[in-house]
Every structure is written in C-alpha cells, then in structure tokens.
C-alpha positions, -999 to 999 in steps of 0.1 A, spaced: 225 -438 192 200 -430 221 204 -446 253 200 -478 267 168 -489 281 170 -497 319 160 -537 323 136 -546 349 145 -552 385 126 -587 380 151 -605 358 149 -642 357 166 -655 326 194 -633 302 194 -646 264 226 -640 248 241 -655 210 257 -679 234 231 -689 254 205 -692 227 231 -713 207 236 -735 234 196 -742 239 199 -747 204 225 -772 205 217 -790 236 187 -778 262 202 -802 292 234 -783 285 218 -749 286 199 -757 319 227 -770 337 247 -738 327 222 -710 330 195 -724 357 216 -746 380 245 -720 376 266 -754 377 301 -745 358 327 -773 356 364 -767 364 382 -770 331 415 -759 320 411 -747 287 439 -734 269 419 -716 240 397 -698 256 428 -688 280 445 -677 246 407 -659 237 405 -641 267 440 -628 271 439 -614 233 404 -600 240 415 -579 272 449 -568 256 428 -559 225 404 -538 250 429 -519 267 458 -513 237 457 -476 225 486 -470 197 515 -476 217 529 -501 196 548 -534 205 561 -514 237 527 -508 249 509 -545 234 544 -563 255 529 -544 286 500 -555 285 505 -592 278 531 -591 313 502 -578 329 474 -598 325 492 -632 311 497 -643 347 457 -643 349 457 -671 323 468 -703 315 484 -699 280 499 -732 267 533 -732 245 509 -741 215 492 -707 219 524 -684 237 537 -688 199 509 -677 181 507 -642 208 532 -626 185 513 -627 155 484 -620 175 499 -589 190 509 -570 159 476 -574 140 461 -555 171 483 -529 164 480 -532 128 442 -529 130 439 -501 156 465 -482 130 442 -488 103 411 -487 118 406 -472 156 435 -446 156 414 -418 135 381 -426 147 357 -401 157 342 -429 181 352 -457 199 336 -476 223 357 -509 235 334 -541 254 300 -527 247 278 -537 264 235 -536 250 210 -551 268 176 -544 266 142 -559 281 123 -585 265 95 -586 293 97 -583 329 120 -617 334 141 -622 303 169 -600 286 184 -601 258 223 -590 260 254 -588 243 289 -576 244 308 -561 212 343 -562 211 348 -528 198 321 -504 181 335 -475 165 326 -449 134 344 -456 103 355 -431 74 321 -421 64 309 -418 96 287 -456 98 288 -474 131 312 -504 122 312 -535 147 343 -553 156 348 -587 171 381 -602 175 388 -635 167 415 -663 177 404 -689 152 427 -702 126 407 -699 100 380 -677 85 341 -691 98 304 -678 93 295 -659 122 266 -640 103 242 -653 138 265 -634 161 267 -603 142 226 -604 131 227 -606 170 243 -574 170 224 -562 145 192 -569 161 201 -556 199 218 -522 183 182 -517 160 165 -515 197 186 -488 212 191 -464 173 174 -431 172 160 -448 139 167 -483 126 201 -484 102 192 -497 68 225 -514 71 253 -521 90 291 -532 89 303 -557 109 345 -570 106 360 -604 119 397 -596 132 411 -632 126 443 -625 151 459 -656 140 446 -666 104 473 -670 79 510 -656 72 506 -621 56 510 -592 69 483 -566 54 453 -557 69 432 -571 39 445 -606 53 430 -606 85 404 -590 84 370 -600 72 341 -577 65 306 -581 62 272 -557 53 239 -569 68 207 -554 59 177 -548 79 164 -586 64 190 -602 89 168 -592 118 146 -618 113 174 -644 120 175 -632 155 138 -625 166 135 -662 156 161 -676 178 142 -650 205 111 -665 195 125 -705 196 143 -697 230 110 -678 245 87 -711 233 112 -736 253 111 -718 284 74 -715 279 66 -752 272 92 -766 299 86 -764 334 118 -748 345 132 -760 373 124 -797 364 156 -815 358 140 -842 340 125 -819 310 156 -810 296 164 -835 268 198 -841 258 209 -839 228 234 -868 219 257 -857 189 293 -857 181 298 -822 197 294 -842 233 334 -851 228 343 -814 232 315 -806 259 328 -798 294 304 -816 314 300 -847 295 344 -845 298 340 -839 338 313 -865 340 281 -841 345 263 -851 322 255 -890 334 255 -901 297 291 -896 290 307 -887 258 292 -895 228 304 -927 206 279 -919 174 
C-alpha cells in the first residue's frame, strides 16, 4: 500500500459515507452540520454505547477480560452509558476478544482507526476512518468495522466507500477486497461465525461511490453555499429521530407524515 497523498492546504469541504449520506437524506441537515458547524447538545445513549466499544476495541491487544475490564474503567467515565446498554457491554466485551483471538492475534499487519483521505480538488476531500485494517491468512488486506447494532444490516455503501478511498492510495488497484461486520451485540451464540459477517466486493462496487462523489460535487456546485435559504429540507419519517428537528433547529419540527 503506498502512501497517502498530502491534501491541499485549501480545504473547504471534507466528504465522508456520513456526510454524503446525510446530503443524501436531507441537504438542510447536511448544511447546518457541515457549513454552519452548528451541533446540538443531545444525550444519546447509543452512540455513547458505539463509541465506548469502538475505543476499547481500538486499544484491546489479547489481554483477555483482565485487560477488556481495564479498559472499560478507563474510558466508561467519558460516556454516558445507560443501564439498557451497561448489560449488553459484556457480551460486547468478549466478542472483541473473541475476534482479535481469531482474527488480529496472528496477523502479519494491523493497523487500528485508519485513517485515508485523499484530494478531490483543491477544496474538497474525501475521508474515512476504518475500524481496523489488517492482513488475513493469505496475506489479502481485510477491513473491519465494528458494529453495536442488534441485528445484521447492508452496509455495502460504507464498505464500497472503503473500497473506493483504499483503490486511490494501492500500488495497483485490488481486484477484490474483504470487508467483515463485527455485530458486538447480535444474537446469543458464542462462535465467531455468529457475529461476524463477511463480504467480497469487486472492483464493480467502485462505481457506487464515485456516484455519490459525483451527486454530492453537483449539489455544492448548483447551490450557492452559504445561502441558508437553498437548502431544501427533506420532510420524511426519519425527522422523528433527527437531533435538530428534536432540539427545535430545524423550524419545521418533527415530522407527522
């Protein structure tokens, strides 16, 4: 994997899979997050629970429940984590250790938080962090993302994002890649095959993401940016679970449809 390419000193705008999934789902939302910088104050206890699995998960290296019990005293008191979620951290906890005894411990490679980001033109990148990115068995680049869903969901955007940002740093473009969900807290058994769900892209998938490149590019390019009154919003059931339509924001409220 060569190295990354250094990103202009001009920077205006940063497209992630989560920004370029908001534009897609709502443009006011996306302007009021990544052009007014305006964040509400919410207390939200899953991504609390998200990000306290994520850092444990970045900094665990095969001690066992000793070492995973350490770490959650250490950062928990960063977090709000709700009786709802401080049940599910044991479950959570052992298939870290279960997958980095499976998976990490005899890797030739591992990088933890990766983070790519490469220049689109001399205001926008493109960026994204990997969870973990390490060389399996036969010596393939295999890309990790934990998970603290419930259930097993189609995330083949996120990892064709992946995909598409690791193609633009490769010596030469990999014909395919693996990519594995880590479900920390998706059903009861115990084995690795349980949790974890893998998936093979091919070099096809790459046109996923230059599209959404190519939809979010056009919007910026057609709207005059720092006019408010341009960015539509989009009034669906997803307003219920929006933080500024539930801190009152967004001046139309939560939506009844």
């Amino acid at each position: 994997m060569s190295k990354l390419k250094k990103t202009h000193d001009t920077t205006t705008f940063t497209f992630s899979h989560s920004s370029l999934d908001t534009l897609s789902k709502c443009a006011f939302e996306w302007y009021l997050k990544y052009i007014e910088l305006n964040y509400p104050e919410k207390n939200n206890p899953v991504t609390d629970f998200g990000n306290l699995c994520h850092e444990i998960g970045e900094n665990y290296f095969g001690g066992g429940r000793d070492e995973t019990k350490r770490l959650c005293k250490e950062f928990a008191p960063k977090y709000i984590i709700t009786d709802e979620y401080r049940v599910k951290m044991p479950l959570a906890m052992s298939r870290i250790e279960k997958f980095f005894e499976a998976k990490l411990a005899n890797s030739s490679k591992v990088f933890r938080e990766k983070e790519l980001r490469m220049a689109l033109n001399p205001y926008v990148d493109i960026t994204g962090k990997i969870d973990v990115l390490y060389k399996d068995e036969d010596e393939s680049w295999t890309v990790v993302d934990y998970k603290t869903s419930k259930r097993f969901g189609d995330y083949e955007k996120q990892f064709a994002f992946y995909y598409y940002l690791l193609s633009k740093h490769a010596n030469k473009v990999p014909e395919k890649m693996k990519f594995q969900g880590v479900y920390l807290c998706a059903g009861r058994g115990s084995e690795i095959c349980d949790f974890v769900k893998e998936t093979i892209l091919d070099k096809s998938c790459l046109e996923i993401t230059e599209n959404r490149i190519d939809f979010g590019m056009d919007t910026l390019l057609t709207k005059d940016i720092f006019d408010k009154s341009k960015w539509q919003k989009n009034l669906t059931p997803l307003c219920n679970w929006c933080d500024y339509a539930k801190a009152g924001i967004c001046d139309k409220g939560i939506c009844e449809r």
